[in-house]
C-alpha positions as CSV (number, residue, x, y, z in Angstrom):
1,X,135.9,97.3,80.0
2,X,134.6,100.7,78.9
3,X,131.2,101.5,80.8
4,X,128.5,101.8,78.8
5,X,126.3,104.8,80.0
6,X,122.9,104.7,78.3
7,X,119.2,106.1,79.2
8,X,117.4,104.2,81.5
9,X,114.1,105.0,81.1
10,X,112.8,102.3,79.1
11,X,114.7,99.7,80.5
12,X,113.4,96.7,81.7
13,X,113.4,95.1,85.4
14,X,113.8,91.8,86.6
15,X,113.6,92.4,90.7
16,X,114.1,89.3,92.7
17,X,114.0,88.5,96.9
18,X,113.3,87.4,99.5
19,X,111.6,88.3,102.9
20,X,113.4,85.6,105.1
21,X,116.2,83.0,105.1
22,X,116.8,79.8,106.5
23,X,120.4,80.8,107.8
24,X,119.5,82.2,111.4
25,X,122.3,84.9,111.5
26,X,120.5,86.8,108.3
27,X,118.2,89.5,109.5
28,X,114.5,89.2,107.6
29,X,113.8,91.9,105.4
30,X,110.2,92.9,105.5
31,X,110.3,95.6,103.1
32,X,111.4,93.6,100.6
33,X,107.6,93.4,98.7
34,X,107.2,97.6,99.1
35,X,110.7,97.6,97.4
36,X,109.9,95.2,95.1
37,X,106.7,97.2,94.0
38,X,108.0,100.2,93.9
39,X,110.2,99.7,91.4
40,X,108.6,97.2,89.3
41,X,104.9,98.6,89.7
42,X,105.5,102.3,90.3
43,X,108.5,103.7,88.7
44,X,109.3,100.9,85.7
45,X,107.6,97.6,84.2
46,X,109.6,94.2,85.1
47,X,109.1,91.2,86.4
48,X,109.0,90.3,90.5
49,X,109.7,87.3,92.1
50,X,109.9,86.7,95.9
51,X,110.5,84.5,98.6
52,X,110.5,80.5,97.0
53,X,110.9,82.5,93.5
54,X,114.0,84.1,94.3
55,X,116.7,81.0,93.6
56,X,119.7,80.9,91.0
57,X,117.9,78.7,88.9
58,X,114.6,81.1,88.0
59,X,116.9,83.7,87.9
60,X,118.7,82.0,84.9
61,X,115.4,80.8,83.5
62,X,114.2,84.4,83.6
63,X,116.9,85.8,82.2
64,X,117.0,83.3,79.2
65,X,113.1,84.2,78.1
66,X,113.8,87.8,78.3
67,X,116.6,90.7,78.0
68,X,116.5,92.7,81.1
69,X,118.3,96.5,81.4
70,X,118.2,96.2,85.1
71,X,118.5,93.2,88.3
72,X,117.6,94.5,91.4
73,X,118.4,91.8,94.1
74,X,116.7,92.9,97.5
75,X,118.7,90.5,99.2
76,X,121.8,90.1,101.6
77,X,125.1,90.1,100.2
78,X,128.6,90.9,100.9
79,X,131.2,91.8,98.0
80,X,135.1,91.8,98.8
81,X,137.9,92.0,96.8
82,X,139.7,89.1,95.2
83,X,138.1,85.6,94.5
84,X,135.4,85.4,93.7
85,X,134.3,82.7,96.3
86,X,134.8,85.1,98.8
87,X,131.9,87.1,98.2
88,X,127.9,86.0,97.6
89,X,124.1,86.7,97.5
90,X,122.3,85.0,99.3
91,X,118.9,83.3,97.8
């Protein structure tokens, strides 16, 4: 596949996350709303969604009701090599 480098500027974003998760290993993330409004509020227009808002499912809902240019998951995630299965995001 043959990247596709375009402007950004007007792009829109859908920023999704959460603070903390129910699996006790995962470090919270407090910072997750200044990130959150940063980049949605500050430096582009989007939708946010935290905490309860940030599952799979709203994530396809949103992304059905509108195009978005940019997804910025403030989450934890880990990305290896290989299947697929053997990496995720955790919401």
């Amino acid at each position: 596949m043959k990247p596709d480098f375009r402007r950004s500027n007007n792009l829109q974003v859908l920023g999704m996350g959460a603070l903390e998760f129910s699996q006790a290993q995962l470090e919270s993330l407090p910072a997750v709303p200044v990130d959150l409004n940063k980049i949605i509020q500050d430096l582009r227009s989007g939708k946010k969604f935290i905490n309860q808002q940030f599952t799979i499912k709203n994530l396809q809902k949103q992304r059905q009701k509108q195009r978005f240019g940019i997804l910025h998951l403030a989450s934890h995630a880990e990305f290896k090599p290989g299947k697929a299965e053997d990496s995720y995001i955790q919401f």
